[in-house]
C-alpha positions as MATLAB code, in Angstrom:
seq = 'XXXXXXXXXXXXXXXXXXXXXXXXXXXXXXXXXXXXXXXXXXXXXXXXXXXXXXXXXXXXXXXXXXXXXXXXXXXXXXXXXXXXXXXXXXXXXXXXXXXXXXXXXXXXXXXXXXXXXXXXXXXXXXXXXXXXXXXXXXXXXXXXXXXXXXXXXXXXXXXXXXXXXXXXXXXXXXXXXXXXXXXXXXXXXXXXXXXXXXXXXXXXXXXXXXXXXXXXXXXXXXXXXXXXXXXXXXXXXXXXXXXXXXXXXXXXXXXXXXXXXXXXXXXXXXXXXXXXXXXXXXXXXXXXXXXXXXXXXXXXXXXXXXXXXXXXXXXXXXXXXXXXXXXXXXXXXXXXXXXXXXXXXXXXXXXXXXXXXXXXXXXXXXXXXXXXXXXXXX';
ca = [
     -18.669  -36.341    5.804;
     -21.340  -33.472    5.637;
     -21.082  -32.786    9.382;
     -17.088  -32.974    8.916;
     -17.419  -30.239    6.286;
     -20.129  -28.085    8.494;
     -17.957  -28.546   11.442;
     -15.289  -26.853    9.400;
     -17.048  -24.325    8.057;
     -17.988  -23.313   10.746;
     -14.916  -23.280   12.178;
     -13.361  -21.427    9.598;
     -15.861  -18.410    9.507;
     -15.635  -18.097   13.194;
     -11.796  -17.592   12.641;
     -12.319  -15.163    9.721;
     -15.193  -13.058   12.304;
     -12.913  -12.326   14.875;
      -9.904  -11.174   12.326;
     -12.490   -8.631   10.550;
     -14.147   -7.915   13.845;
     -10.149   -7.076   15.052;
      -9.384   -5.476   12.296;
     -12.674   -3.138   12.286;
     -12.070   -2.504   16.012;
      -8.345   -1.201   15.247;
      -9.634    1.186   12.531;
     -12.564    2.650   14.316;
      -9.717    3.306   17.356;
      -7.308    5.197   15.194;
      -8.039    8.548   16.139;
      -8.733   11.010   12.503;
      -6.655   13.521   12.459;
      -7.841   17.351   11.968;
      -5.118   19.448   10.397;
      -5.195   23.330   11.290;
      -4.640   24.599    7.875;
      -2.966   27.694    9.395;
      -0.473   25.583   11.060;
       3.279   26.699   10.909;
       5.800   23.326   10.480;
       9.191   23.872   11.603;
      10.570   20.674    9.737;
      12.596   20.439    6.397;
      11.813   17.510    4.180;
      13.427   15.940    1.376;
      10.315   14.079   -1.271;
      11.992   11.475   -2.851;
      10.404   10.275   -6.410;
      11.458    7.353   -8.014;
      10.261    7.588  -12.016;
      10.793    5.386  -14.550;
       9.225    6.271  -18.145;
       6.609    7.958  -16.164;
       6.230   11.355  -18.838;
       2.611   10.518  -19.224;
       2.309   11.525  -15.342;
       5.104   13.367  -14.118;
       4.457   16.338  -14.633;
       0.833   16.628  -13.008;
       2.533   15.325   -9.925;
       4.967   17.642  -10.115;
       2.501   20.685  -10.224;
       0.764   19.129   -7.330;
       3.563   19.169   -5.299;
       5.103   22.622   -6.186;
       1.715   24.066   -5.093;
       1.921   22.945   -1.607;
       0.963   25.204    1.071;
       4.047   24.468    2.841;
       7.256   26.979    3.253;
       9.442   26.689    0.033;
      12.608   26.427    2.131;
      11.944   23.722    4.005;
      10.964   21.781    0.743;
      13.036   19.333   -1.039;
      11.667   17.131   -3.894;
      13.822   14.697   -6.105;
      12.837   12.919   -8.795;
      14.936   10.160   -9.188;
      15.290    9.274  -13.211;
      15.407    5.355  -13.193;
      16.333    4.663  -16.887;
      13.810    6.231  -18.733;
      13.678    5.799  -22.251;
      11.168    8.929  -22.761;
      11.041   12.093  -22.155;
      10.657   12.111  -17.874;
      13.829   13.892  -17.204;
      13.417   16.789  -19.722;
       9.749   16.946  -18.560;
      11.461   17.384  -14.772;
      13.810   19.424  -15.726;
      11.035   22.627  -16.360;
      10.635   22.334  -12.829;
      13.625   24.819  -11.442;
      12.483   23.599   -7.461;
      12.853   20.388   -8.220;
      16.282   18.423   -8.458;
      16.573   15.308  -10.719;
      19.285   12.719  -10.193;
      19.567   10.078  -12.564;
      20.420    6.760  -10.992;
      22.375    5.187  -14.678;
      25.078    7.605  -12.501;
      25.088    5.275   -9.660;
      24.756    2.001  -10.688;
      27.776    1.315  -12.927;
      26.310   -0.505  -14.974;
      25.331   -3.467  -12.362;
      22.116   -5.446  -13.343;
      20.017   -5.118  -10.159;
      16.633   -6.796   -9.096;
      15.471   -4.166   -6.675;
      16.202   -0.833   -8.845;
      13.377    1.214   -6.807;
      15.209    0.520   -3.671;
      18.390    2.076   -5.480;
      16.458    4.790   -6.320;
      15.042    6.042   -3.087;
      18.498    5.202   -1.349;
      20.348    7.483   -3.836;
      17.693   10.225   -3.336;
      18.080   10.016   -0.067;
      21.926   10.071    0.058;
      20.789   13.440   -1.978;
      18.632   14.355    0.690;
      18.819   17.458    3.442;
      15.759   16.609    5.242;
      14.559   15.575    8.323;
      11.900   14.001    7.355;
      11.521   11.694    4.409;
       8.745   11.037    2.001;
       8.330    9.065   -0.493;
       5.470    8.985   -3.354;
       4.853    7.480   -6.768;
       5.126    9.662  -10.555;
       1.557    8.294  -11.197;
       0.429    9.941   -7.357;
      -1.810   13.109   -7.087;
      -2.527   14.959   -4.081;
      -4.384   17.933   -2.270;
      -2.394   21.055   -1.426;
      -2.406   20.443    2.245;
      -1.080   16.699    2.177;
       2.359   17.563    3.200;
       1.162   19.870    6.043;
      -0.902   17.367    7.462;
       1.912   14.575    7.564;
       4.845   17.243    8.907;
       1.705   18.454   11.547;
       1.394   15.162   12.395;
       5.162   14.409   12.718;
       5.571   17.528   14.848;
       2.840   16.547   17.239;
       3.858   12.791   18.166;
       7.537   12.394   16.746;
       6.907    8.888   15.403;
      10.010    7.323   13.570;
       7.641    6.018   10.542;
       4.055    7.291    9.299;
       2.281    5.207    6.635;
      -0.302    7.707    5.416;
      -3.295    7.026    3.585;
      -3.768    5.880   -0.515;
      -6.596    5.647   -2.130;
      -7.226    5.173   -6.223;
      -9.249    7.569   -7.986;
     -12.952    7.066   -8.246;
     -13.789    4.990  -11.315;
     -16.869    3.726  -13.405;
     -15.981    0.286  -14.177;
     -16.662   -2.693  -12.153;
     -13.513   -4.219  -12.398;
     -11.280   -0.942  -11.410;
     -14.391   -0.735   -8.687;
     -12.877   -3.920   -7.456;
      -9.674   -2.792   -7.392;
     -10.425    0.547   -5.721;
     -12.708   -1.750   -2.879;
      -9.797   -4.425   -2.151;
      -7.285   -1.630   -1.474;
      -9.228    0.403    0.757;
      -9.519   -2.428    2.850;
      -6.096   -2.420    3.214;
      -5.789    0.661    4.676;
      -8.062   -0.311    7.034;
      -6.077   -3.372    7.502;
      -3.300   -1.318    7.764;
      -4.536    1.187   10.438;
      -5.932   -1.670   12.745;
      -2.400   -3.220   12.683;
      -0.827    0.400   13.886;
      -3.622    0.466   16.357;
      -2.236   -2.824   17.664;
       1.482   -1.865   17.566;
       2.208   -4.603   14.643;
       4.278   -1.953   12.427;
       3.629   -4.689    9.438;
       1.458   -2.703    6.745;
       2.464    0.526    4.965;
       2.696    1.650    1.173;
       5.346    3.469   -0.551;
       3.071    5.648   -2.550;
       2.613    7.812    0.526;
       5.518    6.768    3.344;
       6.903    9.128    5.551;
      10.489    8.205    7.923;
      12.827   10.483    9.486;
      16.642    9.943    7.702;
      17.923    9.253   11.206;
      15.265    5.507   11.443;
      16.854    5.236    7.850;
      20.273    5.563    8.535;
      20.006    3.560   11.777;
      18.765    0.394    9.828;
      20.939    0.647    7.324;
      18.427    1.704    4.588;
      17.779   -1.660    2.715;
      20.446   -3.690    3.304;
      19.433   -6.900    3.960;
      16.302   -6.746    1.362;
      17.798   -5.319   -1.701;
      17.509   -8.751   -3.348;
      13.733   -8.570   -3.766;
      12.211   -6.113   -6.159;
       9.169   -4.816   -3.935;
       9.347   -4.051    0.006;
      11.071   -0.795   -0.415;
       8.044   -0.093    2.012;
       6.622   -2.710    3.876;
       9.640   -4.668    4.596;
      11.664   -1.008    5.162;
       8.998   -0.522    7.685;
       9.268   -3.667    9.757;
      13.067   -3.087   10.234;
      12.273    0.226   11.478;
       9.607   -1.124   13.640;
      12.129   -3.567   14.921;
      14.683   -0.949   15.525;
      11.759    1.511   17.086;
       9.437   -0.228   18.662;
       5.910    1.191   19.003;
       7.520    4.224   16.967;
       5.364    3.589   13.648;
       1.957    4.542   12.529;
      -0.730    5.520   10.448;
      -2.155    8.656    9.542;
      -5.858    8.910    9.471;
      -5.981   12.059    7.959;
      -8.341   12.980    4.720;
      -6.052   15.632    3.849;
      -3.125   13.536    3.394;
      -4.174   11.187    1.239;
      -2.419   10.156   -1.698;
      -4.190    8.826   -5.155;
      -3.006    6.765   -7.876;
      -4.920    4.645  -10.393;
      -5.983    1.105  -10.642;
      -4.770   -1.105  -13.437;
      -6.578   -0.832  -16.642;
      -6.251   -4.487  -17.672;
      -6.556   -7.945  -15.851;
      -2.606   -8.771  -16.674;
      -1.493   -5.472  -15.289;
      -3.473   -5.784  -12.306;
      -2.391   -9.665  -11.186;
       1.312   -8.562  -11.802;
       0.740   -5.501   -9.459;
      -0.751   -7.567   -6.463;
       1.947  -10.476   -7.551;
       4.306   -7.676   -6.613;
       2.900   -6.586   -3.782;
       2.742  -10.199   -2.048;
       6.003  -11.515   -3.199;
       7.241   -9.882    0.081;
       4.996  -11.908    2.346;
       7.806  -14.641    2.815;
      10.137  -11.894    3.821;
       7.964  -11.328    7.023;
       9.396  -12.206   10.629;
       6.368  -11.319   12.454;
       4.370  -14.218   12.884;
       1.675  -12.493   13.435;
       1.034  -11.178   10.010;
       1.836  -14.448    8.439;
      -0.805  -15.863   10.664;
      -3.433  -13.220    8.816;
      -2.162  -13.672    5.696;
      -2.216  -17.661    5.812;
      -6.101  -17.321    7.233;
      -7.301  -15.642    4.406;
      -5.525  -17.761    2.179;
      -7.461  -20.864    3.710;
     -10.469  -19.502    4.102;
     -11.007  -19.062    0.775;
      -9.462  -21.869   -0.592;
     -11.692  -23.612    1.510;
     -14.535  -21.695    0.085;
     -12.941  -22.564   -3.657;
     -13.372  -26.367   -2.712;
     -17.115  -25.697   -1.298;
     -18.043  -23.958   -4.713;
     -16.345  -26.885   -6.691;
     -18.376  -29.772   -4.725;
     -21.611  -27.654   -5.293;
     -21.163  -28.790   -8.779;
     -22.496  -32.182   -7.707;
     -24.345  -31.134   -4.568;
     -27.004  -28.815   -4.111;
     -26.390  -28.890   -0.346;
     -22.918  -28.058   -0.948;
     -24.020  -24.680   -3.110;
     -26.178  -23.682   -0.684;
     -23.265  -24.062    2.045;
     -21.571  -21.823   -0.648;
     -24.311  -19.074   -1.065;
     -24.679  -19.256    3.024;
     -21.008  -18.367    3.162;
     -20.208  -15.932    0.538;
     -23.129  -13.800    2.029;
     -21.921  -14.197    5.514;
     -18.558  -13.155    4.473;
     -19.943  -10.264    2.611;
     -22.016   -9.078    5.294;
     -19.467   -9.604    7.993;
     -16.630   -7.703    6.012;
     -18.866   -5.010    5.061;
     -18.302   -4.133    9.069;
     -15.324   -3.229    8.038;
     -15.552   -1.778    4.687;
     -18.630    0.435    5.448;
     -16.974    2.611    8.163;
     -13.226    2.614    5.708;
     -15.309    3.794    2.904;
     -17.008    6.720    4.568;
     -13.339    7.942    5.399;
     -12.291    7.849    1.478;
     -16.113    8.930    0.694;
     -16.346    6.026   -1.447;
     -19.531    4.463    0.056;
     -21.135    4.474   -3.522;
     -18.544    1.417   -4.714;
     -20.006   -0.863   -2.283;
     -23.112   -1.173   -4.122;
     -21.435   -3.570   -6.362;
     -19.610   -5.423   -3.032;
     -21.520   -8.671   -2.677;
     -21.749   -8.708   -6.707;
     -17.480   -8.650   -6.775;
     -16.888  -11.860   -4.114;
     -16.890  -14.301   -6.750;
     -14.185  -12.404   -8.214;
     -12.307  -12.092   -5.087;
     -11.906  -15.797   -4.428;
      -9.695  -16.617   -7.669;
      -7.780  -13.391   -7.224;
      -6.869  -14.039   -3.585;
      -5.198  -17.699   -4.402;
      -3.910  -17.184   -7.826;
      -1.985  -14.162   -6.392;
      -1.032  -15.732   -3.084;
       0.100  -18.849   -5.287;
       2.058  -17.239   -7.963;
       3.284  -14.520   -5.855;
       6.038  -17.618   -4.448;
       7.273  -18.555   -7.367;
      10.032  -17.418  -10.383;
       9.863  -14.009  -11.647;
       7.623  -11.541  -13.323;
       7.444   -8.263  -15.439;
       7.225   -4.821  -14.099;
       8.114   -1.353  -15.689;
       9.297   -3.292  -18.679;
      12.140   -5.414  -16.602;
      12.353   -8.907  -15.637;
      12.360   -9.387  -12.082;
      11.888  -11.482   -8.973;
];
């Protein structure tokens, strides 16, 4: 039985090695990009911001937007008002650039389950741009972030470009966590452009021209799910465009938001996030996504038995550093990208933690409903 289990360890970590080793060798391919700040874009683009009860944040991204070194007239932003109870439309409304739709106008009253899909779609029946991009009320950003995606648009033509996210830097260990697990997915994220998978994006910082939107017919066909309005928006387009979406590896285009400031918040976020995952087609990323799943399950188990075996804990310890050290390829090189090399420090100290929240999310993630922005939804 203890050569069964060995056998399959083994097996298991070899399996995870050459994912990460994959994953680090897509990332470390995907050219950076070097904007030239004194670049002059030809292309009109239409930001589309979906905000609901956002007047805690609206405002600062509002101001970071408006100060973009980019020409006024090719500029578009809309703030779509998604039934907000407070004060985000009046707060939008001191912004005379920026146009503010609010989507109670176009819903009739209908109960929907994917109201940030409406949202973008109305802004973007609003829209006059070429180019679309979308962002999050809770988003900040440098003043060059919009040249450096329209510079990069200009250059290759692509019909989708998921640029880069990244949360702001934070003290605490657990928002540390937070800040280390989604950094990883960008990396994740550029390896799979690398490799042509058009699978990984996030809406926070999305950029597609209205004619890849208008050719898939926006969201029909996954308007029944709440979240997707990127990822799964992404694979049609892919599917539609092949080899016509990418990432931007591009320090001056990335977006930042925050990390959850509570343990509830944060599981209903990534519950969110991989309630899509049995939306995919591609094989291929359902083949990643079940790995890791197994993996550490299969660790979970090892940890549990090392409650009656000491061989079994050290088969834990063995593993949990191996995985550490073997991910950290990966994570080291990501890091020095965002400049957040400090946060690993705390890496190998943060596995345990990332064992539970990789199989309670995966698990509830498939089933009923949950809460976000104060609605019911599934």
């Amino acid at each position: 039985m203890i050569n069964l289990i060995l056998f399959i360890a083994v097996l298991f970590f070899l399996a995870y090695a050459i994912l990460i080793l994959y994953f680090r060798v897509g990332w470390m391919n995907t050219s950076e990009v070097k904007l030239k700040k004194d670049y002059n874009p030809k292309t009109k683009v239409s930001i589309i911001i979906p905000a609901r009860n956002e007047e805690k944040n609206i405002a600062a991204l509002l101001r970071n937007i408006t100060a973009q070194i980019y020409p006024t007239h090719l500029v578009q932003i809309i703030v779509v008002d998604d039934h907000s109870t407070d004060q985000t439309a009046s707060i939008v409304a001191q912004f005379p650039q920026v146009k503010c739709i609010s989507l109670v106008d176009f819903t009739q009253g209908k109960i929907l389950n994917a109201y940030k899909k409406k949202a973008i779609e109305t802004g973007i029946l609003h829209s006059e741009g070429e180019l679309i991009i979308t962002t999050d009320a809770d988003c900040a950003m440098c003043e060059f972030w919009l040249l450096g995606i329209v510079y990069y648009y200009e250059q290759f033509h692509p019909q989708l470009i998921a640029a880069p996210v990244a949360f702001f830097n934070h003290a605490n260990w657990f928002q540390t966590f937070q800040s280390i697990d989604f950094f990883t997915m960008q990396g994740v994220t550029s390896a799979l452009s690398y490799f042509k998978s058009g699978t990984m994006c996030n809406g926070a910082n999305l950029a597609y021209t209205r004619h890849a939107f208008d050719a898939v017919k926006g969201f029909e066909g996954i308007d029944d799910i709440a979240s997707g309005d990127d990822m799964l928006l992404m694979y049609k387009i892919e599917k539609t465009f092949p080899r016509q979406t990418t990432y931007l590896k591009c320090k001056d285009s990335i977006v930042y938001t925050h990390a959850m400031d509570s343990i509830k918040s944060f599981f209903t976020q990534r519950i969110r996030w991989a309630s899509k995952a049995s939306r995919f087609e591609d094989q291929r990323i359902k083949g990643i996504l079940a790995a890791v799943f197994l993996f550490n399950l299969f660790l979970f188990f090892i940890l549990c038995a090392s409650l009656y075996s000491v061989y079994y804990l050290n088969l834990f310890l063995l593993l949990i550093i191996a995985k550490a050290s073997l991910e950290m390829c990966l994570l080291y090189p990501v890091s020095q990208f965002f400049k957040k090399e400090k946060e690993l420090r705390l890496f190998y100290f943060l596995q345990l933690i990332h064992i539970p929240y990789i199989l309670i999310s995966a698990i509830l993630s498939q089933f009923g409903t949950y809460q976000w922005k104060g609605r019911q939804v599934k």
